[in-house]
C-alpha positions as protocol buffer text, in pm:
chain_id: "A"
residue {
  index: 1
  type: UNK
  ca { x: -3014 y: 1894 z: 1299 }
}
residue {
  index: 2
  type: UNK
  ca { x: -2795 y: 1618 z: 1358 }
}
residue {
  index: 3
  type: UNK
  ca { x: -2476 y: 1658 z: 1559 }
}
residue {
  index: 4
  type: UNK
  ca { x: -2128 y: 1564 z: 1408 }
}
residue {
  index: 5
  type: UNK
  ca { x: -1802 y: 1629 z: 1557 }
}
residue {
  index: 6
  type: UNK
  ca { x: -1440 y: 1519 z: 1615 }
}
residue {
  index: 7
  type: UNK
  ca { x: -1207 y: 1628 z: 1921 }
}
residue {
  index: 8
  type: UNK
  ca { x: -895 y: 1756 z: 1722 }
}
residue {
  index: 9
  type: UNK
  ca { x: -586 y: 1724 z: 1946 }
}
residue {
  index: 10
  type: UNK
  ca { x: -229 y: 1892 z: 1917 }
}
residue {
  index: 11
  type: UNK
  ca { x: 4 y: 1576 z: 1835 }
}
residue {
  index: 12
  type: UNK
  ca { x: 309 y: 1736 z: 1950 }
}
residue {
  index: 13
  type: UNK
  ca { x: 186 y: 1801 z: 2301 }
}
residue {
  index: 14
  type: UNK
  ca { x: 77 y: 1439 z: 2316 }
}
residue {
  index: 15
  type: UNK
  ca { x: 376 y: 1259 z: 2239 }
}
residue {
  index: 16
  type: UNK
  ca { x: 489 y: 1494 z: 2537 }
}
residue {
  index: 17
  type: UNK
  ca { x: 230 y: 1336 z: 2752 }
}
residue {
  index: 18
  type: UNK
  ca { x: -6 y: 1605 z: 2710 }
}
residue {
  index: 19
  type: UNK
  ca { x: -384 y: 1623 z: 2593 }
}
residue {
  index: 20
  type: UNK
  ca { x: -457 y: 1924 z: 2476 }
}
residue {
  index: 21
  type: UNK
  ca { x: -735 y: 1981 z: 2192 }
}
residue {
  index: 22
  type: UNK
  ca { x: -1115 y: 2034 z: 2190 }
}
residue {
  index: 23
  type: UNK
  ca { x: -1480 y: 1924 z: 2007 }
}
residue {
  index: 24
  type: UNK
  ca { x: -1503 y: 2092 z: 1634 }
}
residue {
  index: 25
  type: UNK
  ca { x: -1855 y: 2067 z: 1492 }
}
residue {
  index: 26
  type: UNK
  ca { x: -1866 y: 1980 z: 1120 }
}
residue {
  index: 27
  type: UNK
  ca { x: -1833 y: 2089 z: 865 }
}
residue {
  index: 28
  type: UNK
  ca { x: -1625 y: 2345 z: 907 }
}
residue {
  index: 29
  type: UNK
  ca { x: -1431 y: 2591 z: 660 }
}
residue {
  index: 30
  type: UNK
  ca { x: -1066 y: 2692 z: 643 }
}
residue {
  index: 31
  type: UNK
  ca { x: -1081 y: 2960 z: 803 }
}
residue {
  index: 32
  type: UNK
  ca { x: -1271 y: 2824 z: 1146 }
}
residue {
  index: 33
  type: UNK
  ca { x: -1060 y: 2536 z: 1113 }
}
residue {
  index: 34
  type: UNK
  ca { x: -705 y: 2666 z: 1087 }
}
residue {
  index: 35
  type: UNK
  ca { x: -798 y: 2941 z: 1396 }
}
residue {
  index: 36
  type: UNK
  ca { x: -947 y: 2574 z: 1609 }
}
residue {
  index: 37
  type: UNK
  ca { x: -600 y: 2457 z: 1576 }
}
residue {
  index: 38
  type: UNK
  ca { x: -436 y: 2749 z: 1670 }
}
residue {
  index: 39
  type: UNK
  ca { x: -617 y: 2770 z: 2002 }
}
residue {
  index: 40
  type: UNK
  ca { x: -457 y: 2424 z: 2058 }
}
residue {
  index: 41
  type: UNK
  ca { x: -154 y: 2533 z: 1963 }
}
residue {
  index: 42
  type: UNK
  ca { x: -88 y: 2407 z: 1635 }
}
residue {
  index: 43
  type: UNK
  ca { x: 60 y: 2657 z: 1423 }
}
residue {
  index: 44
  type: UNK
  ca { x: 241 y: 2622 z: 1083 }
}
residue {
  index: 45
  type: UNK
  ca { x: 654 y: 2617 z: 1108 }
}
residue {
  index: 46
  type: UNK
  ca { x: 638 y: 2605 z: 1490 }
}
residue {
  index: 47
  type: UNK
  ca { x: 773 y: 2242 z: 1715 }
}
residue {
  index: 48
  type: UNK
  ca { x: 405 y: 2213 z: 1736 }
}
residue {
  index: 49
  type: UNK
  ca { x: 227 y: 2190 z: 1381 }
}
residue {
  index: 50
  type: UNK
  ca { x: 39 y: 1850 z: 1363 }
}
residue {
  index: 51
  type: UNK
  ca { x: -234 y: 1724 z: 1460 }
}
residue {
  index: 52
  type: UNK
  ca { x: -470 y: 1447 z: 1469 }
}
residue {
  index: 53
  type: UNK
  ca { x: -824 y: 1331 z: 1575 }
}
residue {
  index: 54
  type: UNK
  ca { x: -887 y: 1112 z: 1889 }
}
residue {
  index: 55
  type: UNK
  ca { x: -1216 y: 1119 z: 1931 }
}
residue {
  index: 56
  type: UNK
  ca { x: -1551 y: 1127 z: 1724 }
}
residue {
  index: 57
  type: UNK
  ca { x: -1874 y: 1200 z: 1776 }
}
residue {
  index: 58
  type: UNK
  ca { x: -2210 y: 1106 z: 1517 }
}
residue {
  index: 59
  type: UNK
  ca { x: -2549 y: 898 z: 1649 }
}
residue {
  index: 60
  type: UNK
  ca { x: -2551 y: 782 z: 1290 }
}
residue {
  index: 61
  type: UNK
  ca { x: -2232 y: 564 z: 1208 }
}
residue {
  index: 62
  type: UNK
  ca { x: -1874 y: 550 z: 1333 }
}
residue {
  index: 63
  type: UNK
  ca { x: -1678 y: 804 z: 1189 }
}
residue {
  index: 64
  type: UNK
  ca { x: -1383 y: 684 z: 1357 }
}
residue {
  index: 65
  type: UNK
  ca { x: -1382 y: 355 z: 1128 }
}
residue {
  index: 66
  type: UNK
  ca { x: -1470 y: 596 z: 812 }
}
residue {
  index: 67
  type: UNK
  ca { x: -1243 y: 851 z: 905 }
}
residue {
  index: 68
  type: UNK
  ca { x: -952 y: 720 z: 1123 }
}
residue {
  index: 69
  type: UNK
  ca { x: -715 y: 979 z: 1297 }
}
residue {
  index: 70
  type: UNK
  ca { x: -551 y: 1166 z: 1029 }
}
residue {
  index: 71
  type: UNK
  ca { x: -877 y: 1215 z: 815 }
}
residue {
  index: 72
  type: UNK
  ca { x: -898 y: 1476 z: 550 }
}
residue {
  index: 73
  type: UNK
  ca { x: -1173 y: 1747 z: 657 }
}
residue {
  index: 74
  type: UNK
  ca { x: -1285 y: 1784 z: 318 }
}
residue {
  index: 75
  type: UNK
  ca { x: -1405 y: 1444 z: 335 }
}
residue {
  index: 76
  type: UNK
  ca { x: -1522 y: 1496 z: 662 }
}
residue {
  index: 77
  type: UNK
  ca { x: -1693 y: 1809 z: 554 }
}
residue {
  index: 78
  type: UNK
  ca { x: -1860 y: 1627 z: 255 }
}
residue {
  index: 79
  type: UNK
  ca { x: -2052 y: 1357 z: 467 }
}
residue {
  index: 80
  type: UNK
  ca { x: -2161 y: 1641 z: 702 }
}
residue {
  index: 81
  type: UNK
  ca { x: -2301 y: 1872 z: 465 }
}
residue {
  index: 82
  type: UNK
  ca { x: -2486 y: 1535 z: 309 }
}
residue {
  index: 83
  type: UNK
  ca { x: -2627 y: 1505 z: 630 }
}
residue {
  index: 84
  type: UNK
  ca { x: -2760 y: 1852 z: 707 }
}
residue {
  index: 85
  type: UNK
  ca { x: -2892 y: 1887 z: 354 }
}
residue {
  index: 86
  type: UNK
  ca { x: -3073 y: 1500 z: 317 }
}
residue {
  index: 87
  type: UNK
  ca { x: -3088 y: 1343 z: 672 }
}
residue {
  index: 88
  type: UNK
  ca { x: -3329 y: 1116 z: 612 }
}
residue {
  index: 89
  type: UNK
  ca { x: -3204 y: 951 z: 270 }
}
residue {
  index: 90
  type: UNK
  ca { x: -2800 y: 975 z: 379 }
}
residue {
  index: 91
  type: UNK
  ca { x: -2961 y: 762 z: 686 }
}
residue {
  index: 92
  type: UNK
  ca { x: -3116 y: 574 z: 463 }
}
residue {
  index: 93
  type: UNK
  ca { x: -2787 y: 551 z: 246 }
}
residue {
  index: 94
  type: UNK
  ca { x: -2550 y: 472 z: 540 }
}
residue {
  index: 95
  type: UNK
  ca { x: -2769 y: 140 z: 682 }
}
residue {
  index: 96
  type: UNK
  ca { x: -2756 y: 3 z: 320 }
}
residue {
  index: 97
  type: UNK
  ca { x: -2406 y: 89 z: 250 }
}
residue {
  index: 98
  type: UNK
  ca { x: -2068 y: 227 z: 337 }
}
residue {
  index: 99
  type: UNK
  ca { x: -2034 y: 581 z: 424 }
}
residue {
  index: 100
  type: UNK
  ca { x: -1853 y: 602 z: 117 }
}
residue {
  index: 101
  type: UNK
  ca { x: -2115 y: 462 z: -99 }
}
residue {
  index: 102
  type: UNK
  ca { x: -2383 y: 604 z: 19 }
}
residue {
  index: 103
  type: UNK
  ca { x: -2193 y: 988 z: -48 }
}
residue {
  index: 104
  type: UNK
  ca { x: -2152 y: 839 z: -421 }
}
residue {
  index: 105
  type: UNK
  ca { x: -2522 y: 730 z: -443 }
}
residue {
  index: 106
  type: UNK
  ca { x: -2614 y: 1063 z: -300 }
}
residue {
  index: 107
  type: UNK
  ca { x: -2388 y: 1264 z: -558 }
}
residue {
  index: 108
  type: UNK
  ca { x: -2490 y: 1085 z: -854 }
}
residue {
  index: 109
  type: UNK
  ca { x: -2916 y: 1034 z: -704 }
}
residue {
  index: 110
  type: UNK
  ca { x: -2884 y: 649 z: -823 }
}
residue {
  index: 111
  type: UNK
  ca { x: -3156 y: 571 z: -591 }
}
residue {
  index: 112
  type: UNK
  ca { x: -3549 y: 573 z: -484 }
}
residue {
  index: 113
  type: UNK
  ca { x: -3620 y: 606 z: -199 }
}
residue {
  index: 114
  type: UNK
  ca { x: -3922 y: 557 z: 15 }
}
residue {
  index: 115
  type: UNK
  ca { x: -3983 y: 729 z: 318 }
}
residue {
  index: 116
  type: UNK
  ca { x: -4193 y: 602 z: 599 }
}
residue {
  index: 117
  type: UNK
  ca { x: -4232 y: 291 z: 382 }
}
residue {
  index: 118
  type: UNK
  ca { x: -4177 y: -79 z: 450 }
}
residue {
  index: 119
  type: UNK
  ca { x: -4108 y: -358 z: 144 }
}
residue {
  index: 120
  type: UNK
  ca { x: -4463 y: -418 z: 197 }
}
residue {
  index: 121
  type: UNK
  ca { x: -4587 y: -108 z: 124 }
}
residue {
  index: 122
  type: UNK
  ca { x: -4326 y: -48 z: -188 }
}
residue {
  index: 123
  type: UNK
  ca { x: -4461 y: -383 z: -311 }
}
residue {
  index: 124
  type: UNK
  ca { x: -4824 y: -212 z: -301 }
}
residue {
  index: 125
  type: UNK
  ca { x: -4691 y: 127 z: -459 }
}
residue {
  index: 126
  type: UNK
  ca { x: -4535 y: -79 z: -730 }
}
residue {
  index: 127
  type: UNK
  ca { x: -4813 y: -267 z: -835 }
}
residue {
  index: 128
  type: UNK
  ca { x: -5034 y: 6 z: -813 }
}
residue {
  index: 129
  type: UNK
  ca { x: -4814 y: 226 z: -1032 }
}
residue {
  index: 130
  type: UNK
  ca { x: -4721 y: -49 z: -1299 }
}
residue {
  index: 131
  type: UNK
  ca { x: -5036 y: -225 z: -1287 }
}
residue {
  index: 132
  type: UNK
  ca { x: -5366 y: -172 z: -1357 }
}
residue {
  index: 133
  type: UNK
  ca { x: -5495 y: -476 z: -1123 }
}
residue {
  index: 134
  type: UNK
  ca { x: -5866 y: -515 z: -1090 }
}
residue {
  index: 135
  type: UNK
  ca { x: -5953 y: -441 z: -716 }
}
residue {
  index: 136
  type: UNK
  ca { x: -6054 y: -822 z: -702 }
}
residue {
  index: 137
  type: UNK
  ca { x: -5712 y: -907 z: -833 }
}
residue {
  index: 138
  type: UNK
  ca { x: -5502 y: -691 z: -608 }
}
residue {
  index: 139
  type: UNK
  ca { x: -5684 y: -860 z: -333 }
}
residue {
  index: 140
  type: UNK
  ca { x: -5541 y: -1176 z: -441 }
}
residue {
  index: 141
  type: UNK
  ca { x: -5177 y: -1025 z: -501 }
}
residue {
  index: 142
  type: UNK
  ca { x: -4934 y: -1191 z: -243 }
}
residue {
  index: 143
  type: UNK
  ca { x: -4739 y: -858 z: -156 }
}
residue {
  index: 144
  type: UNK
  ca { x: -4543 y: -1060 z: 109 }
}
residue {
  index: 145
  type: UNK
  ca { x: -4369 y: -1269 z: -116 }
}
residue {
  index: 146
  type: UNK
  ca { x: -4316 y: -967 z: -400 }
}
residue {
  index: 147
  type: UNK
  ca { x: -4171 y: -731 z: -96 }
}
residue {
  index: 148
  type: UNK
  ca { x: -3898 y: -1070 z: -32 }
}
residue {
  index: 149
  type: UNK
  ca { x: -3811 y: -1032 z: -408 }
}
residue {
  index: 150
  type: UNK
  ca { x: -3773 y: -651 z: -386 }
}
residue {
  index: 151
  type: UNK
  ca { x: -3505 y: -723 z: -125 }
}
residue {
  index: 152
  type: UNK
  ca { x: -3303 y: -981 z: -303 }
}
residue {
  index: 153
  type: UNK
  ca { x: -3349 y: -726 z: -604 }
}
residue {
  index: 154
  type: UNK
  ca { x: -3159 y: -441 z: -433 }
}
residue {
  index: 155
  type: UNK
  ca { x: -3441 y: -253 z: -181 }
}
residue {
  index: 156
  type: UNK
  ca { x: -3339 y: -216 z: 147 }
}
residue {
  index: 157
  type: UNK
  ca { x: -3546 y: -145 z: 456 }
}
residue {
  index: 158
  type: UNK
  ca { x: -3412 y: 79 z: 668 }
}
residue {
  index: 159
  type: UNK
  ca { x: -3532 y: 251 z: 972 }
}
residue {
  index: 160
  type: UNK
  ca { x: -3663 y: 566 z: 780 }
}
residue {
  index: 161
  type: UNK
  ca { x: -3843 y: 373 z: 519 }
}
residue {
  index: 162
  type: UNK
  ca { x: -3689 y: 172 z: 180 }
}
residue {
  index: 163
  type: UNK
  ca { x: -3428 y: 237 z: -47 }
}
residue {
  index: 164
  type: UNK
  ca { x: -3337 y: 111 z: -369 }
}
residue {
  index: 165
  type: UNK
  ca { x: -3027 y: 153 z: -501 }
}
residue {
  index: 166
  type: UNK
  ca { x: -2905 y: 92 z: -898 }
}
């Protein structure tokens, strides 16, 4: 399962010249959340009631530049339950896209996507699905040059295999 996290830190403390927070694993609910802050000490109608995030921590993009410090955790929640539920196609999703994007492809399934594949191989999966080539013919077939028009036509090869997104 792939590890996401954020070091939430008490903003009143540092403005004092003080860090004091700790790593959160997401997602997270409420509850869990609301008792994490407390044990930094940031409690509703005390001196110390904000917070913010100084540190982030995902293999798979930079959370810091999708999130910034004063991130909603619902929206951090959402991309980390994307993550533990489709792994392999939010990958997918984030190297063809912005973290954004890829949460609103995943939402609304506007894609195909390939695992384990490369534009080559999609090329032969297409043609064998939409064509019936004689076995002389697909020999013929230049799959190289109908894998480069895949990619100008919106598939993507990622590290996980090929998406294509409409």
């Amino acid at each position: 399962m792939l590890e996401m996290k954020g070091f939430i830190t008490n903003l009143g403390k540092y403005n004092e010249g003080y860090l004091v927070g700790k790593w959160i694993n997401f997602p997270i609910n409420d509850d869990d959340f609301e008792s994490e802050l407390e044990s930094i000490g940031v409690k509703k109608n005390t001196m110390y009631e904000e917070w913010f995030i100084t540190d982030y921590y995902c293999p798979l993009f930079d959370m810091y530049d999708a999130f910034g410090e004063y991130p909603s955790i619902d929206d951090i929640n959402e991309v980390a339950e994307a993550l533990e539920n489709n792994e392999s196609v939010f990958t997918a999703l984030l190297e063809a896209c912005s973290y954004e994007d890829a949460l609103s492809y995943l939402k609304s399934e506007n894609y195909t996507f390939y695992q384990g594949m490369t534009l080559e191989d999609v090329a032969h999966e297409l043609i064998k699905e939409c064509y019936n080539l004689p076995e002389i013919a697909q020999r013929y077939f230049d799959y190289e040059a109908f894998a480069c028009d895949l990619e100008s036509d919106g598939y993507t090869e990622t590290s996980n295999g090929v998406i294509c997104l409409w």
